[in-house]
N, C-alpha and C positions, 0 to 999 in steps of 0.2 A: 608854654605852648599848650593849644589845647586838647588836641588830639592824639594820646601818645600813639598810634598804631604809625600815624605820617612821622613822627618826631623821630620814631625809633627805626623805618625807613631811610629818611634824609640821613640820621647820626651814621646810620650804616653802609650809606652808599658814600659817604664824605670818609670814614674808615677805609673803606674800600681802596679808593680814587688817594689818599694820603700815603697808601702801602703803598701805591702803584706808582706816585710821583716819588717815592724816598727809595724806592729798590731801584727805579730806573736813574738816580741821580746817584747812588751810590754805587752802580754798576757801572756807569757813567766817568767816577770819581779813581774808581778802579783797573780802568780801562788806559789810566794818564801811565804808560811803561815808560816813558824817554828816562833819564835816569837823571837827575837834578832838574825835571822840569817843574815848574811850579804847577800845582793845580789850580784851572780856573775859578776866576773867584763866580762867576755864571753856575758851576756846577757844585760849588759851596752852598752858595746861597739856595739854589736847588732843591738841594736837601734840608735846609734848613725848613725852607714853604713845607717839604714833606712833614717835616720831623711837628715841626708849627700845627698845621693842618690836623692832624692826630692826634695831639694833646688838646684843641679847640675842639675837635666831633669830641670827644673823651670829658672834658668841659660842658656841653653840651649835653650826654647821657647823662651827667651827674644833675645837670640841672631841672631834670623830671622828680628828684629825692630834695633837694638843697634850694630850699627858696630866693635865698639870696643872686643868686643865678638865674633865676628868671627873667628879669629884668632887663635895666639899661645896664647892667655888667654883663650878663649873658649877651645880648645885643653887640656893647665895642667890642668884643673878645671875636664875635663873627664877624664884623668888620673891620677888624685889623687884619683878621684874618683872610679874608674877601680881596682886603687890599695886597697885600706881600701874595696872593696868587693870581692876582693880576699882572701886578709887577713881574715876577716870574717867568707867567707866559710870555708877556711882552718880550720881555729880556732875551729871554731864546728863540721866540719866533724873530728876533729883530737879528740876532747874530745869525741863524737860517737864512735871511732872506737872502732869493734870488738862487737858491739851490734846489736842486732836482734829485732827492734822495736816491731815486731808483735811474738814476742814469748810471753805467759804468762803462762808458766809453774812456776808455783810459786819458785823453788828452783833458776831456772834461773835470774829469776825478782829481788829475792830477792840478789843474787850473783854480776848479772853485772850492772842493774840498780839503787839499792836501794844507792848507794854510790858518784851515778854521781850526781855532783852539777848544772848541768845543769835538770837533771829531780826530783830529788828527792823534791824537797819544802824547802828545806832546813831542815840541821843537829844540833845537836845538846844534851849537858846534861841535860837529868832534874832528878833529885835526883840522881846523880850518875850512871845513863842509858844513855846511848847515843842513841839518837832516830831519825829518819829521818818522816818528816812530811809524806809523803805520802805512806810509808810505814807501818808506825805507829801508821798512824789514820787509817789502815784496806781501805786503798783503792789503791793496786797494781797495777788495773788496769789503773791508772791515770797515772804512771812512761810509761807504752806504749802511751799514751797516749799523756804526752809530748815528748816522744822521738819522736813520727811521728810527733809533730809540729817543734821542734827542726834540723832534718830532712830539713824540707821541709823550714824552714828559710833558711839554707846553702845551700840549691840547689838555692832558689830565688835570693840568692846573686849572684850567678856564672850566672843564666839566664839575671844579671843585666849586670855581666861582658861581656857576649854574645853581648847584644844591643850596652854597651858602643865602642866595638871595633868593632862593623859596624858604629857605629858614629862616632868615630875617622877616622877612614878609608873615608870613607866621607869626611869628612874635609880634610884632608892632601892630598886627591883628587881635591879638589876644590881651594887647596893652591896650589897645583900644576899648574896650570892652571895660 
C-alpha cells in the first residue's frame, strides 16, 4: 500500500472493530447458562470472523515490513477475510429478523425472542418442560438485552467489511501502479 499513515488507520480501525466482534461473540458464547445446551454454532462461528479478522488486520500491519504480503497474498487474505464477515453478518442479521430488540412487552418477548438460540441462554427439558434459560429463570429482560449485543456484532462485522474494501481497493491501486 502506498500510504502508510491510511494503511495504518484502516489495520487500526479493523483491530478495533475485530476486538469488538470477538468480545461481543464470546460474551455472547458465555451467556449460553441452560446446562447441556449446545452452544450455537452462529455464535461459534462469530468468534471465529473475530478471532479471523485480527489475525488478517495483524497480517496486514506486517505487510508494510514483509514484501511478500503486499501483493496478491496480502489481497486473498483480505478477501477471505471480507467474505467470512459477510457471511457473518448475514448469519445473524438473518436469525434477528423480524425482531424488535427494544420491545419488552412481555407477550412479545416471550413470542419472538424466547425461542431464538442466539438470545435465549439456551433450551431445553427438565422433568418434562421444556424451558429456555432466560426466560425461565425470570429475567426477560436479558433476551433484549442480548438481542442488542447480537445486533451490534452483525453490524461490526459489515463495518469490518467496510474497512476491508478501502483496503483492498488500496492495494489493487498500488498494484496498479
Amino acid at each position: 500500500m502506498s500510504n502508510p499513515i491510511i494503511t495504518f488507520a484502516l489495520r487500526g480501525t479493523q483491530v478495533l472493530f475485530s476486538v469488538v466482534v470477538l468480545g461481543l461473540s464470546i460474551g455472547l458464547i458465555k451467556g449460553q447458562k441452560y446446562p447441556g445446551a449446545a452452544i450455537p454454532a452462529t455464535l461459534g462461528y462469530a468468534a471465529f470472523v473475530g478471532a479471523t479478522s485480527l489475525l488478517g488486520a495483524f497480517i496486514g500491519l506486517a505487510s508494510n515490513w514483509v514484501e511478500l504480503l503486499q501483493g496478491i497474498i496480502g489481497a486473498a487474505i483480505d478477501g477471505f477475510v471480507l467474505v467470512i464477515n459477510i457471511a457473518g453478518g448475514i448469519i445473524i442479521a438473518y436469525k434477528l429478523r423480524g425482531i424488535n430488540c427494544a420491545n419488552k412487552d412481555l407477550d412479545y418477548v416471550h413470542d419472538k425472542m424466547r425461542l431464538n438460540d442466539l438470545l435465549s441462554g439456551g433450551c431445553g427439558r427438565t422433568g418434562g418442560v421444556y424451558q429456555c434459560w432466560y426466560w425461565d429463570s425470570l429475567q426477560p429482560g436479558k433476551l433484549n438485552s442480548r438481542c442488542q449485543v447480537s445486533q451490534a456484532d452483525s453490524v461490526f462485522m459489515f463495518l469490518t467489511v467496510v474497512i476491508l474494501i478501502a483496503t483492498l481497493t488500496m492495494t489493487f491501486l498500488h498494484l496498479k501502479r
